[in-house]
PARODREN-692426 format. One record per atom (N, C-alpha, C, O, CB): atom name; residue in three letters; z, x, y. Coordinates in nm, 3 decimals. Atoms other than C-alpha are relative to their C-alpha. Glycine has a CB too. Layout:
<recs>
+------+-------+---------+---------+---------+
: lopa : vokol :      pz :      px :      py :
+------+-------+---------+---------+---------+
:   CA :   ALA :       Z :       X :       Y :
...
+------+-------+---------+---------+---------+
</recs>
This chain:
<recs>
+------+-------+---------+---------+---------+
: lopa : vokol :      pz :      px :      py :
+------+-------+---------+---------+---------+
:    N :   UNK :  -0.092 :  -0.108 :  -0.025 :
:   CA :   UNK :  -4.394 : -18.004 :  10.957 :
:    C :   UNK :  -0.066 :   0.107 :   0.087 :
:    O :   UNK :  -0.007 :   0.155 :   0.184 :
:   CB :   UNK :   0.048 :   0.061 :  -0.133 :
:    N :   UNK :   0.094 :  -0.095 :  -0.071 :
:   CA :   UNK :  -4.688 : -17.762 :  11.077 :
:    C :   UNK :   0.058 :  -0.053 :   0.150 :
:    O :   UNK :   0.144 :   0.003 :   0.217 :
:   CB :   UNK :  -0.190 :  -0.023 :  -0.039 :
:    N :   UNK :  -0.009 :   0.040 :  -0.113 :
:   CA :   UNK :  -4.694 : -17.982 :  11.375 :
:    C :   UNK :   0.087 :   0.055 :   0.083 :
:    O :   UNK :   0.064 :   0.144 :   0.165 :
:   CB :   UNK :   0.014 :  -0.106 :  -0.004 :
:    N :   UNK :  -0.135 :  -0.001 :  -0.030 :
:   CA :   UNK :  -4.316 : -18.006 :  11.453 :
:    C :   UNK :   0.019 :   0.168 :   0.046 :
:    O :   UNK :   0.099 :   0.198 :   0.134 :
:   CB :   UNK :   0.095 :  -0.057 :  -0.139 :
:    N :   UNK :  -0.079 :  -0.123 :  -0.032 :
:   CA :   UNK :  -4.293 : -17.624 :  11.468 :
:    C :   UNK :  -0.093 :   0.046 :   0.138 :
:    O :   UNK :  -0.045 :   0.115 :   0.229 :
:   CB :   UNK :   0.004 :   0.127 :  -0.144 :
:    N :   UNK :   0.067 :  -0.059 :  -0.076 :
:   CA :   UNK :  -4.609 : -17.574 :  11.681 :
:    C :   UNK :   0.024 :  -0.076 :   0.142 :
:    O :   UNK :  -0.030 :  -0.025 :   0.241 :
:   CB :   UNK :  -0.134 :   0.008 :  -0.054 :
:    N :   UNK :  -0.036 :   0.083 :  -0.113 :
:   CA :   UNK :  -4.470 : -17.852 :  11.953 :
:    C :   UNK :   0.183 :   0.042 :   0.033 :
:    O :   UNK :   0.254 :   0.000 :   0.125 :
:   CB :   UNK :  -0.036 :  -0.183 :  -0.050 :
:    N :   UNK :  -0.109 :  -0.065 :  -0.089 :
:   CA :   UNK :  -4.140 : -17.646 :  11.956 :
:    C :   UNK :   0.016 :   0.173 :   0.010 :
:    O :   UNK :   0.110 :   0.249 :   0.030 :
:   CB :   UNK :   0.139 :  -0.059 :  -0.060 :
:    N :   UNK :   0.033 :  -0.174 :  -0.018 :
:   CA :   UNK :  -4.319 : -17.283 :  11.956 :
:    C :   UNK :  -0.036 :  -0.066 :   0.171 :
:    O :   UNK :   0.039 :  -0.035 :   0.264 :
:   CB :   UNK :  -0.178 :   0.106 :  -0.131 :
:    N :   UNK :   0.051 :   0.019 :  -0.137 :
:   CA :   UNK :  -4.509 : -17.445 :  12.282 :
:    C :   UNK :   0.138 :  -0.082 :   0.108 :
:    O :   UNK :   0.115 :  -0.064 :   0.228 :
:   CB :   UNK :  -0.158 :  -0.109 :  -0.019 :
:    N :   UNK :  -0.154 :   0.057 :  -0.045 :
:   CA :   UNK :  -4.129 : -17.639 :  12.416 :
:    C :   UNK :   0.072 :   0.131 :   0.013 :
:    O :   UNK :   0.192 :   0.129 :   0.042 :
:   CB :   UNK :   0.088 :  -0.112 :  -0.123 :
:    N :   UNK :  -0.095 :  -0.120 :  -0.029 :
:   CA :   UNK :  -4.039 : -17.245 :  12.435 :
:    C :   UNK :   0.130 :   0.008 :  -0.116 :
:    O :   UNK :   0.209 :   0.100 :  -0.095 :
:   CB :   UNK :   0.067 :  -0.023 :   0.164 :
:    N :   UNK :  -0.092 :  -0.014 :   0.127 :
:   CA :   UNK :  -3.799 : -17.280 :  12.113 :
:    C :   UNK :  -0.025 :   0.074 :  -0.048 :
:    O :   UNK :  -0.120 :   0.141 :  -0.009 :
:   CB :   UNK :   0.016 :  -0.076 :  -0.087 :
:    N :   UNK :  -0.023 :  -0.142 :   0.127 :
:   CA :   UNK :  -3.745 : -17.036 :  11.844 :
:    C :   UNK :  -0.017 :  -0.096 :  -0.084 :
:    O :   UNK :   0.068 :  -0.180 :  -0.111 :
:   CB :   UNK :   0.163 :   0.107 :  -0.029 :
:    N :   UNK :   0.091 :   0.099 :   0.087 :
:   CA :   UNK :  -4.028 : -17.221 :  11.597 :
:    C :   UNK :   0.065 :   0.074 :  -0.121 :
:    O :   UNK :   0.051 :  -0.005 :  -0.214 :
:   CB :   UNK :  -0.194 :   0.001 :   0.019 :
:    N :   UNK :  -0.086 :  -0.056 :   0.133 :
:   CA :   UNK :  -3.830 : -17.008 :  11.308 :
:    C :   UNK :   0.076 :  -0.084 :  -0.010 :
:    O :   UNK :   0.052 :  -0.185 :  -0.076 :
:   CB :   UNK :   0.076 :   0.131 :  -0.004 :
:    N :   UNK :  -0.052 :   0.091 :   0.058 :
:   CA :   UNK :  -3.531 : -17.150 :  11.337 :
:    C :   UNK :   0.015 :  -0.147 :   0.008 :
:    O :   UNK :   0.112 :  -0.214 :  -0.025 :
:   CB :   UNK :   0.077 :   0.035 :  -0.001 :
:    N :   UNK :   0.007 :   0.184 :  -0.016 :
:   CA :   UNK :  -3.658 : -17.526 :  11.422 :
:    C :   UNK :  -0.022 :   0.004 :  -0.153 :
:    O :   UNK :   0.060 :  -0.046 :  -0.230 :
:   CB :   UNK :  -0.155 :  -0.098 :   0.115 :
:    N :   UNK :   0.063 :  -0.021 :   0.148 :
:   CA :   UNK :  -3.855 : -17.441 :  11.082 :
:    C :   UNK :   0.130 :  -0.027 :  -0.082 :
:    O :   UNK :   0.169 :  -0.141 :  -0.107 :
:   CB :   UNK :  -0.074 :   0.168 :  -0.035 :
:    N :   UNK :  -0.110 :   0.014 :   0.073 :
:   CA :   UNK :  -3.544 : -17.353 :  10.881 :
:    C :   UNK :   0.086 :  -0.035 :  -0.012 :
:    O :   UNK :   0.151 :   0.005 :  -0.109 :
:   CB :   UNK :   0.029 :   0.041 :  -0.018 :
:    N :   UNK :  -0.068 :   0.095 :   0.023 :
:   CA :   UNK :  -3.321 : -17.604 :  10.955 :
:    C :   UNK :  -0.028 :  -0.156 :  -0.092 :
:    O :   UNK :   0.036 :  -0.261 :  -0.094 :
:   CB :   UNK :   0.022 :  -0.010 :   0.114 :
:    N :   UNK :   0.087 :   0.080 :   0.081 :
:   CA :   UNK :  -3.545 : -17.801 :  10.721 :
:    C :   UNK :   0.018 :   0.066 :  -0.155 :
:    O :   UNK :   0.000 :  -0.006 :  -0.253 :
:   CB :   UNK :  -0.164 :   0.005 :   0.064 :
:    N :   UNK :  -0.023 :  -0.056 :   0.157 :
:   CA :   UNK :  -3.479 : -17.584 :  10.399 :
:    C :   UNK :  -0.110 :   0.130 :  -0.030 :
:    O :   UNK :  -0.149 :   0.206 :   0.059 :
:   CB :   UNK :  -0.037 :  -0.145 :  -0.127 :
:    N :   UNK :   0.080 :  -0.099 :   0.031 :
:   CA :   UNK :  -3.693 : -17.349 :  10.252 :
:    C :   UNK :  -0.170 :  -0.031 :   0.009 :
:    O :   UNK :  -0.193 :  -0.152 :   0.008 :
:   CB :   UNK :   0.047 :   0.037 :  -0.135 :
:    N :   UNK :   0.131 :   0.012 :  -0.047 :
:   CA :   UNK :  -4.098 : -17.319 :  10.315 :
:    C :   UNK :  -0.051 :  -0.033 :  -0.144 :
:    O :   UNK :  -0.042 :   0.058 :  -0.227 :
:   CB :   UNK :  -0.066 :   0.135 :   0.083 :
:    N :   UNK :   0.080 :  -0.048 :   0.102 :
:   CA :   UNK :  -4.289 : -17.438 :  10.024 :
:    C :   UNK :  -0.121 :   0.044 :  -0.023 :
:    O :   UNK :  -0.207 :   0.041 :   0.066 :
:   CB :   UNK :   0.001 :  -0.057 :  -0.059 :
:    N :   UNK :   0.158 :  -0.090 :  -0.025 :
:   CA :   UNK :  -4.595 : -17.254 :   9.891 :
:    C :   UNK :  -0.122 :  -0.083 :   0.077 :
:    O :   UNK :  -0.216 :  -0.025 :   0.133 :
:   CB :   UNK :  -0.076 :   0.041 :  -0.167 :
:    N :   UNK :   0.106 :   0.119 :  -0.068 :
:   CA :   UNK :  -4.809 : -17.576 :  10.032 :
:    C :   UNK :  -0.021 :   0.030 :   0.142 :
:    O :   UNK :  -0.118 :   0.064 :   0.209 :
:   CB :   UNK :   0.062 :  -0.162 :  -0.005 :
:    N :   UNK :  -0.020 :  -0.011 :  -0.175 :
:   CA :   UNK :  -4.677 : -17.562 :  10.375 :
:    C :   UNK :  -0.027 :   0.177 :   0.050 :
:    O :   UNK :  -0.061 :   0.224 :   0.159 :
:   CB :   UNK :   0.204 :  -0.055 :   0.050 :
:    N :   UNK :   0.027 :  -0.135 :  -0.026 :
:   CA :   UNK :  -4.709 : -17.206 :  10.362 :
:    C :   UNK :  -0.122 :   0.038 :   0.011 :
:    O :   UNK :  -0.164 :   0.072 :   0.121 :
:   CB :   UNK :   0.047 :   0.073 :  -0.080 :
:    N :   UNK :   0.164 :   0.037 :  -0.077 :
:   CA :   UNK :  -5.058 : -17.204 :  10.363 :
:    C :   UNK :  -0.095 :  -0.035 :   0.080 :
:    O :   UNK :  -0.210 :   0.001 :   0.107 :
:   CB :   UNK :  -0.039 :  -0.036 :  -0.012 :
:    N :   UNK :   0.031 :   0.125 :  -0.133 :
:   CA :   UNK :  -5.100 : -17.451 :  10.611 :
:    C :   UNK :   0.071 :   0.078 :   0.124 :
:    O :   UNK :   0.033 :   0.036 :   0.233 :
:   CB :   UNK :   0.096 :  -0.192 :  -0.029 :
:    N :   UNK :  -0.021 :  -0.108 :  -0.092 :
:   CA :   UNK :  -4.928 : -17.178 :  10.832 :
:    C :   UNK :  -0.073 :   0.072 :  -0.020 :
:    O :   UNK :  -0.130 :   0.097 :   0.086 :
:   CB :   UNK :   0.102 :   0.059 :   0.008 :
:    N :   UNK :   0.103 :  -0.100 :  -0.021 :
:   CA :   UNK :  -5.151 : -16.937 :  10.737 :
:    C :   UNK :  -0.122 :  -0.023 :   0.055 :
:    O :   UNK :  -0.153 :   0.052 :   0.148 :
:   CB :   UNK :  -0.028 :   0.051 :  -0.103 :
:    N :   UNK :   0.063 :   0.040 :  -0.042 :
:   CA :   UNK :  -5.442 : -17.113 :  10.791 :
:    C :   UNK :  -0.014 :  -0.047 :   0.153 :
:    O :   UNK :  -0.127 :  -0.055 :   0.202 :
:   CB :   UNK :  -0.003 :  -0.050 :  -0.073 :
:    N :   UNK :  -0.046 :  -0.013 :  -0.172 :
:   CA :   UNK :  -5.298 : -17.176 :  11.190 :
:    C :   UNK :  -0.008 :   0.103 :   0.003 :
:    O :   UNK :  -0.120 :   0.139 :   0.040 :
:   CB :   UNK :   0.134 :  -0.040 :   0.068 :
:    N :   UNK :   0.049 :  -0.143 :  -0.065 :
:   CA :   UNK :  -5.280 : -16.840 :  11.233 :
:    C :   UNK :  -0.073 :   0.053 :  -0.007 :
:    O :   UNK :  -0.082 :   0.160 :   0.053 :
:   CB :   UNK :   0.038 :   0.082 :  -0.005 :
:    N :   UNK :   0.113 :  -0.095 :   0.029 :
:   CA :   UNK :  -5.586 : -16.757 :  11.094 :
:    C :   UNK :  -0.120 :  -0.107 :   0.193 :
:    O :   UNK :  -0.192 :  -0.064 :   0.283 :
:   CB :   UNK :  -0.088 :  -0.036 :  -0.259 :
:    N :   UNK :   0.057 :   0.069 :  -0.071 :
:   CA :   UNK :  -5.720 : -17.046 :  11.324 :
:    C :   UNK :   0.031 :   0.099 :   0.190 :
:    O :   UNK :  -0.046 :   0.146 :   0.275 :
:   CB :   UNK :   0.069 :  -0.169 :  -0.041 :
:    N :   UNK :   0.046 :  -0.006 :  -0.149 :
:   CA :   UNK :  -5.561 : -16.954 :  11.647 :
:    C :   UNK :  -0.025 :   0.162 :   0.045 :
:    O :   UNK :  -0.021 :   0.189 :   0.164 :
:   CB :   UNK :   0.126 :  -0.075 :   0.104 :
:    N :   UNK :   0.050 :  -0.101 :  -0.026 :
:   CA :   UNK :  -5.666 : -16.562 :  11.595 :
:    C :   UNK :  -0.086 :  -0.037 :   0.056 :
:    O :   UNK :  -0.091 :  -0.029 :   0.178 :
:   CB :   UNK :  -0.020 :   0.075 :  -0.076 :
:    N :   UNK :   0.083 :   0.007 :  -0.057 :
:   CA :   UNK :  -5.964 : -16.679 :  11.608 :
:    C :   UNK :  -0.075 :  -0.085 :   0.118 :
:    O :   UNK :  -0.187 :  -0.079 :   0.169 :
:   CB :   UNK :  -0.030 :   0.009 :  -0.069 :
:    N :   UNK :   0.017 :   0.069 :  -0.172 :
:   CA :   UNK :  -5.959 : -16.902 :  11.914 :
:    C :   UNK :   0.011 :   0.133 :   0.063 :
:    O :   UNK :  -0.099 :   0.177 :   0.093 :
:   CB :   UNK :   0.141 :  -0.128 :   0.072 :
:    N :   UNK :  -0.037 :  -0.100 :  -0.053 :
:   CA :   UNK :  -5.785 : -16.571 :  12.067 :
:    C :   UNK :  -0.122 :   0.096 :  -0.010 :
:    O :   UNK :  -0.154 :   0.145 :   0.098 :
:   CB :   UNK :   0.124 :   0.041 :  -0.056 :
:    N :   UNK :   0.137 :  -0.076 :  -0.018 :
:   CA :   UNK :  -6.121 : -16.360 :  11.965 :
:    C :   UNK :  -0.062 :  -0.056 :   0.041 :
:    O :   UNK :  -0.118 :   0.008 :   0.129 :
:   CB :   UNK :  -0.069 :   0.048 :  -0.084 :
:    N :   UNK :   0.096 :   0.042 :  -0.124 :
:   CA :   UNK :  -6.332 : -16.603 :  12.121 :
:    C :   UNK :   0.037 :  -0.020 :   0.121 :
:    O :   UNK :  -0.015 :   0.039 :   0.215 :
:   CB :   UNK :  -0.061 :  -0.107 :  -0.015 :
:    N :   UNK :  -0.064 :  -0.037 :  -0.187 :
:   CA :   UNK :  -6.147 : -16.663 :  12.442 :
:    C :   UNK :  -0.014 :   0.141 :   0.071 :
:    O :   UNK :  -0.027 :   0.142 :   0.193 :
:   CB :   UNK :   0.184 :  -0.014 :   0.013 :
:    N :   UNK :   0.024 :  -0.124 :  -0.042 :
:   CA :   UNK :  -6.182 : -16.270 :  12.478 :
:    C :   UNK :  -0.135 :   0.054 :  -0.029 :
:    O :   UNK :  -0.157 :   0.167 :   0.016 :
:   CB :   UNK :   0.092 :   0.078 :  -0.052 :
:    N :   UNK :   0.139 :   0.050 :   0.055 :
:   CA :   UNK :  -6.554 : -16.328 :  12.326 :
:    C :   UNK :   0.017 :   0.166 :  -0.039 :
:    O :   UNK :  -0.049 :   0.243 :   0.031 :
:   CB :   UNK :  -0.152 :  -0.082 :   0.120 :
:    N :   UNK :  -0.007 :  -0.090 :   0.081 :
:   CA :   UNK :  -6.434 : -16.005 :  12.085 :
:    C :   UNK :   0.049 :  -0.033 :  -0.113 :
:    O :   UNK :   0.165 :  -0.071 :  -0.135 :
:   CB :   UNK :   0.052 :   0.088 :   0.044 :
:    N :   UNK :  -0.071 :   0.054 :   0.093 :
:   CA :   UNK :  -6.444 : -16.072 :  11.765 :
:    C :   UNK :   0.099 :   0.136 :  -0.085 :
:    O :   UNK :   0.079 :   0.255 :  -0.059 :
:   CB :   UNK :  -0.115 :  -0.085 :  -0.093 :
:    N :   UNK :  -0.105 :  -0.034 :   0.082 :
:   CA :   UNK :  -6.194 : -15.923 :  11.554 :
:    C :   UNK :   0.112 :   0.080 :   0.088 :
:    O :   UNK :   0.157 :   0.185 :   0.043 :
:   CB :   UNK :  -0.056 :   0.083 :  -0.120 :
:    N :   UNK :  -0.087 :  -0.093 :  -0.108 :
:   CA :   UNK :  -5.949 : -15.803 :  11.879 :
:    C :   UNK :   0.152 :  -0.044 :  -0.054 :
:    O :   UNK :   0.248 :   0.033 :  -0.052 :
:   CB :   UNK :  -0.032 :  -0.046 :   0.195 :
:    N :   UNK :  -0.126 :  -0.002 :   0.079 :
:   CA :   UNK :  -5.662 : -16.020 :  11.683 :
:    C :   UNK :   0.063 :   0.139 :  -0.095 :
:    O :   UNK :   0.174 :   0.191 :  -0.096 :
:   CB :   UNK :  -0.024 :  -0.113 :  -0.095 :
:    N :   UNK :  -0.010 :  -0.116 :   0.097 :
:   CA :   UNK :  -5.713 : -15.736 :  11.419 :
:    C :   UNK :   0.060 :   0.060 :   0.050 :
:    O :   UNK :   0.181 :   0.061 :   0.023 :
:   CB :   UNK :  -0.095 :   0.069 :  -0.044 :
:    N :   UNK :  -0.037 :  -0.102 :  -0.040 :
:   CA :   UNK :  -5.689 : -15.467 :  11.638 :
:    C :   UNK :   0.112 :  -0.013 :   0.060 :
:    O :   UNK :   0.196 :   0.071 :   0.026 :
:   CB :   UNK :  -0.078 :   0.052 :   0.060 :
:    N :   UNK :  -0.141 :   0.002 :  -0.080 :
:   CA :   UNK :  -5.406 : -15.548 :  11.848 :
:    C :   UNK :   0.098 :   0.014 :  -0.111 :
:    O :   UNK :   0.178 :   0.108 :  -0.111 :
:   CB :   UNK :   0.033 :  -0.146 :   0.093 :
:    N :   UNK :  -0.133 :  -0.033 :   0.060 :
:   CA :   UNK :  -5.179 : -15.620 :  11.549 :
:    C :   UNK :   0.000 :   0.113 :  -0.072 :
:    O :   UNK :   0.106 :   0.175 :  -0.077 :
:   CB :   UNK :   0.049 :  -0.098 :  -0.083 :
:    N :   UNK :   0.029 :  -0.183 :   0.063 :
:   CA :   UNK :  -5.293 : -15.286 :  11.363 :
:    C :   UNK :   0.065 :   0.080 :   0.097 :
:    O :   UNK :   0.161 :   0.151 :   0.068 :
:   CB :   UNK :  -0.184 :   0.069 :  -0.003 :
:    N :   UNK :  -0.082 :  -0.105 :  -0.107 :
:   CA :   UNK :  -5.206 : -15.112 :  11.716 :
:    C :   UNK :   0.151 :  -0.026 :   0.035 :
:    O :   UNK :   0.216 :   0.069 :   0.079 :
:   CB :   UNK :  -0.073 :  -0.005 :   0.146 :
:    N :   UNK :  -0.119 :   0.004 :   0.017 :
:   CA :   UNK :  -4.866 : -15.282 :  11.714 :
:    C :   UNK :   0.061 :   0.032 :  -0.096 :
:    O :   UNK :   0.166 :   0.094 :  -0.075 :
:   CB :   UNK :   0.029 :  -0.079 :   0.018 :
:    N :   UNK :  -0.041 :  -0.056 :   0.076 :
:   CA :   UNK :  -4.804 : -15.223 :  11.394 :
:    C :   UNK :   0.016 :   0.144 :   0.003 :
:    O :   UNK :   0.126 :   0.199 :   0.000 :
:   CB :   UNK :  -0.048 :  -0.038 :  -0.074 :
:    N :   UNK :   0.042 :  -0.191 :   0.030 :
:   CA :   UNK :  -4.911 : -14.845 :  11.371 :
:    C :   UNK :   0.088 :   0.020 :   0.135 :
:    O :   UNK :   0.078 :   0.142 :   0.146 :
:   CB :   UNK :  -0.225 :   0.079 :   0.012 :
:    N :   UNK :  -0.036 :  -0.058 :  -0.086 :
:   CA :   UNK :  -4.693 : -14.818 :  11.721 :
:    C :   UNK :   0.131 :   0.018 :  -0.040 :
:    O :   UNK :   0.199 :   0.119 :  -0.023 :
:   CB :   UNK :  -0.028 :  -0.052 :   0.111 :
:    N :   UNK :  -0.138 :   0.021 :   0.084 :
:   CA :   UNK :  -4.390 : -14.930 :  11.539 :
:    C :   UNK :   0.072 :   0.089 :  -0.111 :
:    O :   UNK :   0.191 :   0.109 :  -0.131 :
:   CB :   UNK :  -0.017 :  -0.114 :  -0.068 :
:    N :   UNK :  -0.036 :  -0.084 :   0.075 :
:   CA :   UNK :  -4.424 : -14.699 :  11.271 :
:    C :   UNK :  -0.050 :   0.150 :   0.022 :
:    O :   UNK :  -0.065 :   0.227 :  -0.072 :
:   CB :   UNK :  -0.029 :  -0.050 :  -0.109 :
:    N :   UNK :   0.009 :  -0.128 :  -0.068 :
:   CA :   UNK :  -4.503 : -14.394 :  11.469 :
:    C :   UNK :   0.088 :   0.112 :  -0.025 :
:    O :   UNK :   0.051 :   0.227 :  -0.045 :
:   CB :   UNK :   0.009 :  -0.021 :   0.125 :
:    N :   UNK :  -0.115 :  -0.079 :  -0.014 :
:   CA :   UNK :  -4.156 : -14.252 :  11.461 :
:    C :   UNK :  -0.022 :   0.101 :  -0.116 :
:    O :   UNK :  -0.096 :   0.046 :  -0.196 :
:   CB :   UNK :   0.138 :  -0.085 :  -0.008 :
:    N :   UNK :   0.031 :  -0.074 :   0.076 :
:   CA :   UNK :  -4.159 : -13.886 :  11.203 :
:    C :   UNK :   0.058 :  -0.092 :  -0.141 :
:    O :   UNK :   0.146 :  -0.175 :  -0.115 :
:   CB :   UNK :   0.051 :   0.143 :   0.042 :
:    N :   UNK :  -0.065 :   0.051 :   0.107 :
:   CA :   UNK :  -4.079 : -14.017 :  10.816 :
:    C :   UNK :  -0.103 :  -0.142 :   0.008 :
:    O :   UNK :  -0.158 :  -0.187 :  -0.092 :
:   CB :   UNK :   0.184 :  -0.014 :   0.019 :
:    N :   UNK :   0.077 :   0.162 :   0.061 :
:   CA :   UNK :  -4.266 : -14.349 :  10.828 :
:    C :   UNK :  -0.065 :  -0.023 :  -0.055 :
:    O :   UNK :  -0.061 :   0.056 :  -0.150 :
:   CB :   UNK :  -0.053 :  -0.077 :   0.046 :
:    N :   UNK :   0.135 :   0.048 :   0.090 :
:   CA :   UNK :  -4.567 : -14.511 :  10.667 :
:    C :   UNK :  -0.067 :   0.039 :   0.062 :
:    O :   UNK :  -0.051 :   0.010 :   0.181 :
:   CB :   UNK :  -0.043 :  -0.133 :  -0.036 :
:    N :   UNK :   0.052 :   0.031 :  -0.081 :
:   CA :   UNK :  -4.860 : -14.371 :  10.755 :
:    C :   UNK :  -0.079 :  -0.113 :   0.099 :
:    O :   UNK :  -0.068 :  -0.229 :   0.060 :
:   CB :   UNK :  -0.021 :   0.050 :  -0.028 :
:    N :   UNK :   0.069 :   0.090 :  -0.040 :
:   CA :   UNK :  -5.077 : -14.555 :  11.003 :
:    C :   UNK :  -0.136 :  -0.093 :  -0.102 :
:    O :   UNK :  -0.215 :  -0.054 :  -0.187 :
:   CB :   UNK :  -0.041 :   0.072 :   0.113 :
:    N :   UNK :   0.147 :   0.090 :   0.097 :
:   CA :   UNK :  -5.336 : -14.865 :  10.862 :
:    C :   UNK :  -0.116 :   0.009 :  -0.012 :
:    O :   UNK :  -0.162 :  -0.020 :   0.098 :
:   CB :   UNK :  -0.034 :  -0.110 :   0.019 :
:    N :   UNK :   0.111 :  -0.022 :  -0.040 :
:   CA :   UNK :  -5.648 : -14.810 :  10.818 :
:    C :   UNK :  -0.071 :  -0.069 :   0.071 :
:    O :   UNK :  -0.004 :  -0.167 :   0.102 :
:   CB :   UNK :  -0.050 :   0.020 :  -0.070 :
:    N :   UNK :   0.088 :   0.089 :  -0.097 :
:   CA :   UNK :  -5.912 : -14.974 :  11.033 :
:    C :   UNK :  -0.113 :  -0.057 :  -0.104 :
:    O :   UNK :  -0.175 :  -0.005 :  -0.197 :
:   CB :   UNK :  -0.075 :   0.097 :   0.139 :
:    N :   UNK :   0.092 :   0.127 :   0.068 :
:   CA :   UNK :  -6.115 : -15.245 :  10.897 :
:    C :   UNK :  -0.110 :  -0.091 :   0.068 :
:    O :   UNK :  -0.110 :  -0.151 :   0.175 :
:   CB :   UNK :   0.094 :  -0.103 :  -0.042 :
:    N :   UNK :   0.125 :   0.072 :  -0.145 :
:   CA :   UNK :  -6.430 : -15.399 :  11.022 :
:    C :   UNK :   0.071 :  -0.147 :   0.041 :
:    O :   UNK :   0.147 :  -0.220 :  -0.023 :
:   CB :   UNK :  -0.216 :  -0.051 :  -0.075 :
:    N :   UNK :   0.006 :   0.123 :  -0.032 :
:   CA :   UNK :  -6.433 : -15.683 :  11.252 :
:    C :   UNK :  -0.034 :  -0.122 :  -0.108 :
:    O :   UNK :  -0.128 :  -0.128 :  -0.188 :
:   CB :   UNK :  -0.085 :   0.006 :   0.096 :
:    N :   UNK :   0.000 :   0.149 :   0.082 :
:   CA :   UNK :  -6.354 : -16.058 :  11.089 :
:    C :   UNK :  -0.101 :  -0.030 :   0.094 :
:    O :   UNK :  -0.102 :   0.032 :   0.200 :
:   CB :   UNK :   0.150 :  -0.118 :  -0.009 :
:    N :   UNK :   0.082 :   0.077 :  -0.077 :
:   CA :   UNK :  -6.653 : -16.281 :  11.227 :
:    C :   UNK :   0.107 :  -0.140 :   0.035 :
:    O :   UNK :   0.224 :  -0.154 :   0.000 :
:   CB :   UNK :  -0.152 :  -0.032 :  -0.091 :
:    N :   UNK :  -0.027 :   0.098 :  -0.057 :
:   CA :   UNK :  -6.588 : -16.594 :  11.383 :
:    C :   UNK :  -0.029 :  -0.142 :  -0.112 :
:    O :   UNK :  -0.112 :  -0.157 :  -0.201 :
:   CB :   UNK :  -0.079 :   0.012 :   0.132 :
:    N :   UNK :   0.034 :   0.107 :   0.097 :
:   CA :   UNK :  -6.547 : -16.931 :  11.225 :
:    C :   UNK :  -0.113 :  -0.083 :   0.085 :
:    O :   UNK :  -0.160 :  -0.182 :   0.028 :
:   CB :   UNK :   0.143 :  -0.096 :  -0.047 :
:    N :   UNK :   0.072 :   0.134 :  -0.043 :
:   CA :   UNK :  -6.783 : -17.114 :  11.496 :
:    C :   UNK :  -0.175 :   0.070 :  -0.073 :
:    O :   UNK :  -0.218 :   0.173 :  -0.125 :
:   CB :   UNK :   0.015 :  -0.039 :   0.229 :
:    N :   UNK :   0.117 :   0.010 :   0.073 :
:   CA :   UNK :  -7.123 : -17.189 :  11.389 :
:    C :   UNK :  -0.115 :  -0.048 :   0.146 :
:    O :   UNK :  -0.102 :  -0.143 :   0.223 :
:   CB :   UNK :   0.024 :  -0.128 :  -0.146 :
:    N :   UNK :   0.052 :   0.081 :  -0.123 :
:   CA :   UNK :  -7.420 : -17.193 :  11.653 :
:    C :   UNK :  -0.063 :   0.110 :   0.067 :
:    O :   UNK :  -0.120 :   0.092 :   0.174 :
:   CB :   UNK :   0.115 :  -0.079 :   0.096 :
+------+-------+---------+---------+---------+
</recs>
């Protein structure tokens, strides 16, 4: 299923709803998404050979989003994740 969604995120589809025409996510498969995204952060910090720049970017999108007066404040900052390679 992982697969299937990541060969119609890259086919330019809307990998949501390819996903949910399949039923609901179970906690298994849900994991197995997390674990991709943890993966291709960290491709994305080494391709930019910064590690933890996934972090920061979505912290700075987030926190841009909730800018407006009344919101949450902003997230705190958190050290850099290391890298999974070894070497």
């Amino acid at each position: 299923m992982v697969a299937g969604v990541l060969v119609a995120a890259a086919m330019g589809m809307d990998a949501v709803a390819w996903r949910d025409q399949f039923g609901t996510i179970p906690p298994k498969e849900a994991m197995v998404h997390t674990f991709v995204l943890w993966l291709l952060a960290d491709l994305f910090d080494s391709l930019v050979e910064q590690p933890g720049a996934t972090d920061r970017l979505m912290r700075e999108t987030f926190n841009s989003m909730a800018a407006e007066p009344g919101d949450t404040p902003a997230l705190p900052r958190r050290a850099a994740t290391t890298s999974i390679r070894r070497g």
